[in-house]
LUMKEZA-890108 format. One line per 2 residues: number of its first residue (from 1); for each residue x, y, z of N, C-alpha, C, O. Coordinates in steps of 0.2 Angstrom, whole numbers. Example, Ala and Ser with C-alpha at 12.3 -4.5 7.8 and 13.67 -1.06 7.14 Angstrom:
1 = 66/-28/39/62/-22/39/66/-16/39/71/-17/42 | 64/-11/35/68/-5/36/64/0/39/67/6/40 .
***
This chain:
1 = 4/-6/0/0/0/0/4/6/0/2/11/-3 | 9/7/3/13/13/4/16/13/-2/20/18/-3 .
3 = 17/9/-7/21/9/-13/15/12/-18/16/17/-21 | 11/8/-18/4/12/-23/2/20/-20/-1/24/-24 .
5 = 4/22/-13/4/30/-12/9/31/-14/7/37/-16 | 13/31/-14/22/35/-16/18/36/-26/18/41/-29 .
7 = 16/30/-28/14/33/-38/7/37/-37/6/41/-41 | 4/37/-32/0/42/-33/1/49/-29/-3/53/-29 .
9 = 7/49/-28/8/57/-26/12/56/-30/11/60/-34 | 17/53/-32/20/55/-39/17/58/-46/19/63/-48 .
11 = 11/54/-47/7/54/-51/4/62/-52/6/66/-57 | 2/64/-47/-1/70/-42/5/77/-44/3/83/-46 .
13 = 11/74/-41/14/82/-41/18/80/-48/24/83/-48 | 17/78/-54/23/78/-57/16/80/-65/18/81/-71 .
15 = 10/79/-63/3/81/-72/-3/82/-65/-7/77/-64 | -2/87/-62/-11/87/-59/-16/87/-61/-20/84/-58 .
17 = -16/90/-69/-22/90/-73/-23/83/-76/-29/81/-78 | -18/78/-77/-18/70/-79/-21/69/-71/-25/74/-71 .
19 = -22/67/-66/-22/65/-60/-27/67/-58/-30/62/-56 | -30/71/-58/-36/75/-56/-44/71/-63/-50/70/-62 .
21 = -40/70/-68/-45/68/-76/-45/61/-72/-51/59/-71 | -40/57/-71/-39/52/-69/-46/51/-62/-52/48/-62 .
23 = -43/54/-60/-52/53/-52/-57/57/-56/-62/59/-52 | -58/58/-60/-65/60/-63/-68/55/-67/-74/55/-67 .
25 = -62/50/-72/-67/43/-73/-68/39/-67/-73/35/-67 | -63/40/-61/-67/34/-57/-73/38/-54/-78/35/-51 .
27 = -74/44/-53/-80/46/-51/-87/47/-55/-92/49/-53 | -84/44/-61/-91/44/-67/-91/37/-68/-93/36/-73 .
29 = -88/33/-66/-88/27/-64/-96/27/-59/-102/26/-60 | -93/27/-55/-98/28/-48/-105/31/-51/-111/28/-51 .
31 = -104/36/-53/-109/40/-58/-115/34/-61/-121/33/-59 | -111/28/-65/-111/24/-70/-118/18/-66/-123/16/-67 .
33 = -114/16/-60/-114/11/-55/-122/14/-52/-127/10/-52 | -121/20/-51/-130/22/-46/-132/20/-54/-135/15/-54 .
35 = -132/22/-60/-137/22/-64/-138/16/-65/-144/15/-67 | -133/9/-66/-136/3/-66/-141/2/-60/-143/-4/-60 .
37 = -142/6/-54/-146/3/-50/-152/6/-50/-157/3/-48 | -152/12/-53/-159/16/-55/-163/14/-61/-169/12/-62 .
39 = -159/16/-65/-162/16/-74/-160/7/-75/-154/5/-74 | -166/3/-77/-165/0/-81/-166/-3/-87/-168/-8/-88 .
41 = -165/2/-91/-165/4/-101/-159/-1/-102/-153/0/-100 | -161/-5/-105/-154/-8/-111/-153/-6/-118/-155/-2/-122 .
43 = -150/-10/-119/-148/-7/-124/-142/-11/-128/-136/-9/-126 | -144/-18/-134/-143/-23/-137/-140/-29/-130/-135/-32/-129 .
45 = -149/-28/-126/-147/-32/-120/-144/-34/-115/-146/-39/-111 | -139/-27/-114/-136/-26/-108/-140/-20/-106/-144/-17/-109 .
47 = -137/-17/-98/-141/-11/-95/-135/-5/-99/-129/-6/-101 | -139/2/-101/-134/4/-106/-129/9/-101/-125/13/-104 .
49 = -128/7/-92/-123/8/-92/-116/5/-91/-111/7/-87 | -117/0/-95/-113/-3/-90/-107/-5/-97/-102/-9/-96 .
51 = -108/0/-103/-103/2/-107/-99/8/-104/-93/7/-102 | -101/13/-104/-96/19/-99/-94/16/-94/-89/17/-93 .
53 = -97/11/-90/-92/10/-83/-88/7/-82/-84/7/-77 | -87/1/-92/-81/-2/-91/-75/2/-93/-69/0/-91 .
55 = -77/8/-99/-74/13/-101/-71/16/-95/-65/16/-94 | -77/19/-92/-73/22/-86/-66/20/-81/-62/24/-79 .
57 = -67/14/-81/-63/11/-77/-56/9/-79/-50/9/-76 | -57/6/-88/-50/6/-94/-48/12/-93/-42/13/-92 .
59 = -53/19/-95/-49/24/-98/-44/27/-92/-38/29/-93 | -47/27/-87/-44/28/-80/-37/27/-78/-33/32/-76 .
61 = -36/19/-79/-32/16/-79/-27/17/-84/-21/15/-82 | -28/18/-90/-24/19/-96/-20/25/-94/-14/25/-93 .
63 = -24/32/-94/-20/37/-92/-16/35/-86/-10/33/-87 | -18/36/-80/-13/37/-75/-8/31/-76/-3/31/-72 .
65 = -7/25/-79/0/22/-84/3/26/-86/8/28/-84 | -2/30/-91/5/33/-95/7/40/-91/11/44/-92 .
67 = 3/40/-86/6/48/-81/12/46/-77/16/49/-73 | 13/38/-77/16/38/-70/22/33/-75/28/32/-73 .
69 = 21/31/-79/26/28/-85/31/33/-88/37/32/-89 | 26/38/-89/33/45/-91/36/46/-88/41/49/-90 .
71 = 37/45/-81/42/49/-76/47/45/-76/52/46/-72 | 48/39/-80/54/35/-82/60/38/-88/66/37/-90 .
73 = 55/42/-90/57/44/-95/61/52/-97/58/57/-97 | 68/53/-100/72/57/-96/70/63/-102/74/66/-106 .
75 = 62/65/-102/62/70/-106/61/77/-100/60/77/-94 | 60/84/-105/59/89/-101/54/89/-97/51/84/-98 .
77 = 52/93/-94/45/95/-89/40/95/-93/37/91/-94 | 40/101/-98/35/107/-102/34/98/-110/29/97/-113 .
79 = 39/95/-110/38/88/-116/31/83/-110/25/82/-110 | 36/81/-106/30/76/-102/24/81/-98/20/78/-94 .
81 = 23/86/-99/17/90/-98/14/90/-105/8/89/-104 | 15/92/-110/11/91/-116/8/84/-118/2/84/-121 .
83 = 11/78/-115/12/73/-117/4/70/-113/-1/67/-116 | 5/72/-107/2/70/-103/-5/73/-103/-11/71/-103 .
85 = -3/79/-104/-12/83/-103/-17/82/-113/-22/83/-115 | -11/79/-116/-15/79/-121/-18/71/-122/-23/70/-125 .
87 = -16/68/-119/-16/61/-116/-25/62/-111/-30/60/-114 | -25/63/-107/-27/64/-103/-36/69/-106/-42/68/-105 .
89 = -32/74/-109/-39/78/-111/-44/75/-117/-50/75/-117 | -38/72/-121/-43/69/-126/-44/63/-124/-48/60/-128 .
91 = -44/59/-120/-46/52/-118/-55/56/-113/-61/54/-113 | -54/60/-110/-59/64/-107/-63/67/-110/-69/68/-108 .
93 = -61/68/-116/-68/70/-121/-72/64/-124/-78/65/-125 | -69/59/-125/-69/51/-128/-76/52/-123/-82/52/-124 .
95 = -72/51/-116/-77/48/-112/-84/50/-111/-89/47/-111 | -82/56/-112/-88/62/-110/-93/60/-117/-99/60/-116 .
97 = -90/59/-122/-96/57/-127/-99/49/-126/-104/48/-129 | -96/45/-121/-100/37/-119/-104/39/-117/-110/38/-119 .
99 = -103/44/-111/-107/45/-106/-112/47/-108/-117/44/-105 | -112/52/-115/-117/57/-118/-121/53/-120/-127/54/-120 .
101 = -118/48/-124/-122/44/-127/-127/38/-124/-132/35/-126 | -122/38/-118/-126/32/-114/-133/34/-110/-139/31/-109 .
103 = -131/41/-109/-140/45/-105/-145/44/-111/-151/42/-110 | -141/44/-116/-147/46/-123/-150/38/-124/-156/38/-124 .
105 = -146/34/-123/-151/27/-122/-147/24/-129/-149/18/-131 | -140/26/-133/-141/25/-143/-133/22/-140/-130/23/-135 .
107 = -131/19/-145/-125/18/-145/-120/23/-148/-121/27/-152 | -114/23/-145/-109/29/-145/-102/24/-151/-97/27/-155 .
109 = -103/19/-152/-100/16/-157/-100/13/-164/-106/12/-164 | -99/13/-166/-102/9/-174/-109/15/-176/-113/13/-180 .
111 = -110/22/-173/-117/22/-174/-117/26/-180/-112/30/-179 | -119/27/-184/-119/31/-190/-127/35/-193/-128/39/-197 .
113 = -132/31/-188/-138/34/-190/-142/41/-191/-148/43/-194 | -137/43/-189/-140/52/-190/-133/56/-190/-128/53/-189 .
115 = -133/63/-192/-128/66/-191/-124/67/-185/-118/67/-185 | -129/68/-180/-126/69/-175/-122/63/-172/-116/64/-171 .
117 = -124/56/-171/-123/51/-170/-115/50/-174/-110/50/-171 | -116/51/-181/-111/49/-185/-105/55/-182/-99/54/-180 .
119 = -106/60/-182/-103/66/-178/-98/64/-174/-92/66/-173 | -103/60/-170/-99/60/-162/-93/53/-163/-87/53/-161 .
121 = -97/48/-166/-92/44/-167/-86/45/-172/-82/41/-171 | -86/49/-176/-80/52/-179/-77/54/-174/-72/52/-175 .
123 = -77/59/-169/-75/64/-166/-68/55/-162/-62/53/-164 | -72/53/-159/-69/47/-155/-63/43/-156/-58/41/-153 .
125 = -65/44/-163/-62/39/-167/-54/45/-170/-48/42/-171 | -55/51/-170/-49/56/-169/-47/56/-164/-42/52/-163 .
127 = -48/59/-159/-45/55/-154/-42/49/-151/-36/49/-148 | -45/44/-153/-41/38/-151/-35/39/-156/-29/38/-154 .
129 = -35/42/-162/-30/40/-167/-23/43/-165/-18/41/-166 | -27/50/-161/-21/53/-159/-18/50/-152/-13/53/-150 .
131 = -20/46/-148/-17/43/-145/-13/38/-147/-8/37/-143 | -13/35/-152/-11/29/-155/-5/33/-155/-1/32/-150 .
133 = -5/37/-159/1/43/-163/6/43/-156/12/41/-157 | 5/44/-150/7/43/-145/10/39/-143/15/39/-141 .
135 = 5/34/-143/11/25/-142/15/23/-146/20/20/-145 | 13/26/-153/19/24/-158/26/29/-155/31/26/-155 .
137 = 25/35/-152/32/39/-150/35/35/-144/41/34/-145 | 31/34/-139/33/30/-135/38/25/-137/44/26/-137 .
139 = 36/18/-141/40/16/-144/46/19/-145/51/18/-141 | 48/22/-151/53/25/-154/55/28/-147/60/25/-146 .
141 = 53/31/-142/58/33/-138/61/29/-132/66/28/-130 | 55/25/-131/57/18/-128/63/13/-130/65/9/-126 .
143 = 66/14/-136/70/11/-140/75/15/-139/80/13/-136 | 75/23/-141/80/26/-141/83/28/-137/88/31/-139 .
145 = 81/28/-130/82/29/-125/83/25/-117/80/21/-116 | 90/28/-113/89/24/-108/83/28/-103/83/34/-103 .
147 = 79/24/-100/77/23/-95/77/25/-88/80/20/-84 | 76/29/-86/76/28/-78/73/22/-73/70/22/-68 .
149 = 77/15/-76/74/9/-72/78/5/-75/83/7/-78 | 77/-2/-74/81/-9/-74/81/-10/-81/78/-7/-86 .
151 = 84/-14/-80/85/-16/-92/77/-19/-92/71/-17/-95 | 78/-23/-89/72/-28/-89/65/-25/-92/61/-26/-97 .
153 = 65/-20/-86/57/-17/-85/59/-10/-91/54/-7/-92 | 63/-9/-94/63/-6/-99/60/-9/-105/57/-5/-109 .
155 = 61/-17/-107/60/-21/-110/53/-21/-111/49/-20/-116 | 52/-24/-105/43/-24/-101/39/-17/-105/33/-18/-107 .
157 = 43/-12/-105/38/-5/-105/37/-6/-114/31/-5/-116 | 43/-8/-117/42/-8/-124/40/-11/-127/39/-9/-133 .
159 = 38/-18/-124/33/-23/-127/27/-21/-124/22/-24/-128 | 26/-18/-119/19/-18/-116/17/-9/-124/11/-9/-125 .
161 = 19/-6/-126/16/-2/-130/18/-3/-138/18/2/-142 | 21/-10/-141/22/-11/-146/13/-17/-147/9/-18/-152 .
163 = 13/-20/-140/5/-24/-138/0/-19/-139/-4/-20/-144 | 0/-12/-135/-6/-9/-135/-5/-6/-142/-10/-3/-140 .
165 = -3/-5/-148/-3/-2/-153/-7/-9/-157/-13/-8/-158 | -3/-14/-157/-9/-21/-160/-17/-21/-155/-21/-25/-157 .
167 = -17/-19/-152/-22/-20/-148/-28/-13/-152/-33/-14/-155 | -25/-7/-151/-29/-3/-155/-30/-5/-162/-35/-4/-164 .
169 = -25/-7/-165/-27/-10/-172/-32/-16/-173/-34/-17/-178 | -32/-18/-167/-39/-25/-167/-45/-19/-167/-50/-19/-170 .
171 = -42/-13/-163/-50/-10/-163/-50/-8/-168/-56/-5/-169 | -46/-9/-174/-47/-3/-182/-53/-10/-184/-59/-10/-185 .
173 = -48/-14/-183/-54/-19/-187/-61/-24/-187/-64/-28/-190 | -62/-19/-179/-70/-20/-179/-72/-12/-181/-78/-12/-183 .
175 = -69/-7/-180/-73/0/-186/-74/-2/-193/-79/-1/-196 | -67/-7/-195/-69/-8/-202/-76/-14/-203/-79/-14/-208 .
177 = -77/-16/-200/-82/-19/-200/-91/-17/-196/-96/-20/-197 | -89/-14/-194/-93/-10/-189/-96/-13/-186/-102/-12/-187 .
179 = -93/-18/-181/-95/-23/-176/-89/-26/-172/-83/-26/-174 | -91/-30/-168/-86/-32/-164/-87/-41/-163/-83/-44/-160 .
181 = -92/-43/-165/-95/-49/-165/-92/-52/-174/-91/-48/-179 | -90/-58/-173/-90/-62/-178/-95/-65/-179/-97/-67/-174 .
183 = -100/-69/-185/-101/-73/-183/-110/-70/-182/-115/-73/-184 | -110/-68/-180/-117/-66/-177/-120/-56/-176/-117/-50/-178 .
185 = -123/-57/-174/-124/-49/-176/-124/-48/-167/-126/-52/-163 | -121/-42/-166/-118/-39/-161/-123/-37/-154/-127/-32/-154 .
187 = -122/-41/-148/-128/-40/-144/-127/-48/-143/-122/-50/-142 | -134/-51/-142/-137/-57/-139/-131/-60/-132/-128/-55/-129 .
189 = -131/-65/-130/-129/-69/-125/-121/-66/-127/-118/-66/-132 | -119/-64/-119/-112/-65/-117/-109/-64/-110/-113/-63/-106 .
191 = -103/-64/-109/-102/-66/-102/-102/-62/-97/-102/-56/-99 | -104/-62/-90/-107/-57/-85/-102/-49/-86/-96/-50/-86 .
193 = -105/-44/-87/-99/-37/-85/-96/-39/-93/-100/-38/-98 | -90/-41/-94/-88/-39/-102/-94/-39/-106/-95/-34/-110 .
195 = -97/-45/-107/-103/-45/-110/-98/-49/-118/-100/-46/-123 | -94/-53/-118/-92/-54/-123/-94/-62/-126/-94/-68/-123 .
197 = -96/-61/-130/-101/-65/-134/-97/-74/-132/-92/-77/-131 | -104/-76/-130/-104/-84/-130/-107/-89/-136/-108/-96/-137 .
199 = -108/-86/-137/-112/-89/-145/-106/-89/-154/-105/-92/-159 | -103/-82/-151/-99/-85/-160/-92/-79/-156/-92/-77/-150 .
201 = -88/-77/-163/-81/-74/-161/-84/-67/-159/-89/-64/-161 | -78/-65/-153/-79/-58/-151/-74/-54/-150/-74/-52/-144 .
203 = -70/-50/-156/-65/-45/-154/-61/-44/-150/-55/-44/-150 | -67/-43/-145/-66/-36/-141/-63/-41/-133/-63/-38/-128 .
205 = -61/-49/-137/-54/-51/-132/-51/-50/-134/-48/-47/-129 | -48/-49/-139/-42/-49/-141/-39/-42/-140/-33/-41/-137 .
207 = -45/-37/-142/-43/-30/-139/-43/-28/-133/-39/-24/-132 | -46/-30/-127/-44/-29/-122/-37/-33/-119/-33/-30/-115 .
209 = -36/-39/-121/-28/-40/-120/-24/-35/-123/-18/-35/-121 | -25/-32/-128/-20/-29/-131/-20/-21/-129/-16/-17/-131 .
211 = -24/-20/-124/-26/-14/-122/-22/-13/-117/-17/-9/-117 | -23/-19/-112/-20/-20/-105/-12/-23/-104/-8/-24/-99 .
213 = -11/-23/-108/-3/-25/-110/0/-21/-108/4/-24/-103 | 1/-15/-108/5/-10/-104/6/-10/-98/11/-9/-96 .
215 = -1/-11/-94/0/-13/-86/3/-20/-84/6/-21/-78 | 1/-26/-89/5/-32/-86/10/-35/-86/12/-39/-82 .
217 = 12/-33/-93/19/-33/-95/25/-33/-90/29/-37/-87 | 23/-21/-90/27/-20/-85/28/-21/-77/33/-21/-74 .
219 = 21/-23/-76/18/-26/-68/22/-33/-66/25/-34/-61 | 21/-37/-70/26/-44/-72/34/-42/-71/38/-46/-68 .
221 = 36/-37/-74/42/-37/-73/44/-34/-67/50/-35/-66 | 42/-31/-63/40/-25/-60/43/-30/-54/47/-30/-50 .
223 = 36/-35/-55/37/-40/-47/40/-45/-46/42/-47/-40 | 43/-46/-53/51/-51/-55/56/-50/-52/59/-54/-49 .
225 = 58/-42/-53/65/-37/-51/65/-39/-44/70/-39/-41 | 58/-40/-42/58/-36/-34/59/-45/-29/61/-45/-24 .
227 = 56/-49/-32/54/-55/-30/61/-59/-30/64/-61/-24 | 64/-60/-38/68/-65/-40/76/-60/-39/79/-55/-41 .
229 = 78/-64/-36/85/-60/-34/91/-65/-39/92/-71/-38 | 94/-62/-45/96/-66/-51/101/-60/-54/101/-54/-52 .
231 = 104/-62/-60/106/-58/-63/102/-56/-70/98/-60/-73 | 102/-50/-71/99/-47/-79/96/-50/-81/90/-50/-82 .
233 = 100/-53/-82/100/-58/-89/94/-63/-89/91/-65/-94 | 95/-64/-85/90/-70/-84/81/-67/-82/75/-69/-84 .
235 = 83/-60/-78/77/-56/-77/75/-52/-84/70/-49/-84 | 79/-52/-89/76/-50/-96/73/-55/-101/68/-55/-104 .
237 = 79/-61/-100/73/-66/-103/69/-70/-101/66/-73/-105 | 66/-70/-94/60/-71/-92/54/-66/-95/49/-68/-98 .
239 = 57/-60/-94/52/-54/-96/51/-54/-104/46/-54/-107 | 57/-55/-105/54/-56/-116/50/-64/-118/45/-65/-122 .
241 = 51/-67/-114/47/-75/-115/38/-72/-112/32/-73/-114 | 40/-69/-106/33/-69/-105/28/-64/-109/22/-64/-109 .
243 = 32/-58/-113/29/-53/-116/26/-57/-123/21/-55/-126 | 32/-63/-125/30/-65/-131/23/-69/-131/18/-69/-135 .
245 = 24/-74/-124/18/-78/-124/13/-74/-122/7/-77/-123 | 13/-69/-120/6/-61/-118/2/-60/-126/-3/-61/-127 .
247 = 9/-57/-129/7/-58/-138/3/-63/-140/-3/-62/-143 | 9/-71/-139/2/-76/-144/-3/-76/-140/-6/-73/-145 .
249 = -7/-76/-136/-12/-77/-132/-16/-71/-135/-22/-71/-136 | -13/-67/-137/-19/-60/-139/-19/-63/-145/-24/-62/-148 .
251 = -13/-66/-151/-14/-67/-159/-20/-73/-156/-25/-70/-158 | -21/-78/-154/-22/-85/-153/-32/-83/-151/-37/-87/-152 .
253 = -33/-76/-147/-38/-74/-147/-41/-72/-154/-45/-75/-157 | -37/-66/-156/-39/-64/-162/-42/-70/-168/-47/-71/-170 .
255 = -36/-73/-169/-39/-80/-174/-45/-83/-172/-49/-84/-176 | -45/-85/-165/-52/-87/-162/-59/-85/-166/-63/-87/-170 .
257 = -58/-78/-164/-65/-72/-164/-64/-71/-171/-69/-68/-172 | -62/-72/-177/-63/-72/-184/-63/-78/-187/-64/-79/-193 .
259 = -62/-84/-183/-66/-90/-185/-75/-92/-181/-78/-97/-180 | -75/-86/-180/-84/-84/-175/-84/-90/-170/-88/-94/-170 .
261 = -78/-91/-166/-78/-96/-160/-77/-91/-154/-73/-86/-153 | -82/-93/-148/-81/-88/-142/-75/-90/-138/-72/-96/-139 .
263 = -73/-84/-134/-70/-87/-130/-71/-91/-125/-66/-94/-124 | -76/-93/-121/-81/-96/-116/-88/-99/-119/-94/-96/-119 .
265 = -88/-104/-122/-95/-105/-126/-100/-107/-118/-99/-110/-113 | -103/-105/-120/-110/-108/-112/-116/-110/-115/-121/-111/-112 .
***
């Protein structure tokens, strides 16, 4: 616990405005949570809110990674302050249009049925692109640069955002389809909370491991360093074998969900 406050005042005194956006998805999280218990409107079978709440909760955690991931990185103040609040604001506009669209009762993804509709999902969909644009820099700088950390968890960071880049490209190609179901039309039976399809392929595994790779990767290495008392070497090839086997497990989903096989058939 004193280790999880030492990154949250980290977090805190080094991007206020990333940290402060960060406690405003978990507070519209909560937001999210009373309205599953008030309203219940669904919407392609689920309650409609219990898409912003998972949002809420990914986008949350996505930013404050990368607020507390930058400070390994030996760039200027005024760089890791651009980086972060641009990070940070457009993922909060992102949000603020689920939200919008979740009061409305319509879907905020795939929707193209009116202007406004189509509007809003374009908007989202710039946004996310300009965050990709971000992960790709990471990358390149992850690469080109030393680290303020172990070789290891250096390794970890760079594989964990070379993952989330394939992970968003899983999401290009449920836009290019405009659905996330294989196999079946988008909705009917699926698993409690994700709600991911038990009847035919579903994406949006593949994309969620590819999402989350940045936190596990590095977390894996993280508890390696700390755990296994060894040399480098051996704590960087644990960490590349497990980022590789992190990988196929996300290719091994994807192929699943495009041959319309669930991940959990029930």
């Amino acid at each position: 616990m004193s280790y999880l406050k030492t990154i949250l005042n980290t977090v805190r005194r080094e991007s206020p405005l990333l940290f402060w956006i960060v406690m405003l998805h978990f507070v519209a999280g909560i937001v999210c949570m009373a309205g599953l218990a008030v309203d219940d409107r669904t919407l392609m079978g689920v309650n409609v809110w219990i898409k912003p709440l998972k949002f809420c909760i990914s986008g949350g955690i996505y930013i404050f990674t990368v607020g507390y991931l930058i400070t390994f990185y030996p760039f200027s103040r005024l760089k890791k302050a651009i980086i972060n609040n641009l990070t940070a604001v457009t993922l909060v506009i992102e949000i603020g249009i689920i939200l919008y669209q979740a009061a409305r009762g319509v879907k905020s993804h795939y929707n193209i049925d009116n202007p406004v509709d189509a509007l809003l999902f374009a908007a989202m969909g710039i946004l996310i692109a300009i965050n990709v644009l971000i992960m790709v820099f990471f990358i390149f700088e992850t690469i080109r640069l030393k680290l303020n950390t172990e070789r290891s968890i250096q390794w970890a960071i760079l594989m964990g955002w070379i993952i989330i880049v394939l992970g968003s490209w899983i999401g290009g190609q449920m836009i290019s389809q405009m659905a996330h179901n294989v196999g079946v039309a988008d909705g009917g039976e699926g698993l409690p909370f994700v709600n991911w399809s038990t009847v035919a392929g579903d994406l949006r595994v593949a994309h969620f491991f590819g999402l989350h790779g940045i936190q596990i990767i590095p977390l894996f290495a993280f508890v390696l360093f700390k755990k296994w008392k060894t040399k480098n070497t051996n704590q960087l090839g644990v960490v590349v074998l497990f980022g590789l086997l992190y990988a196929g497990w996300i290719g091994f989903t994807f192929y699943q969900a495009k041959q319309a096989i669930p991940l959990i058939g029930l």
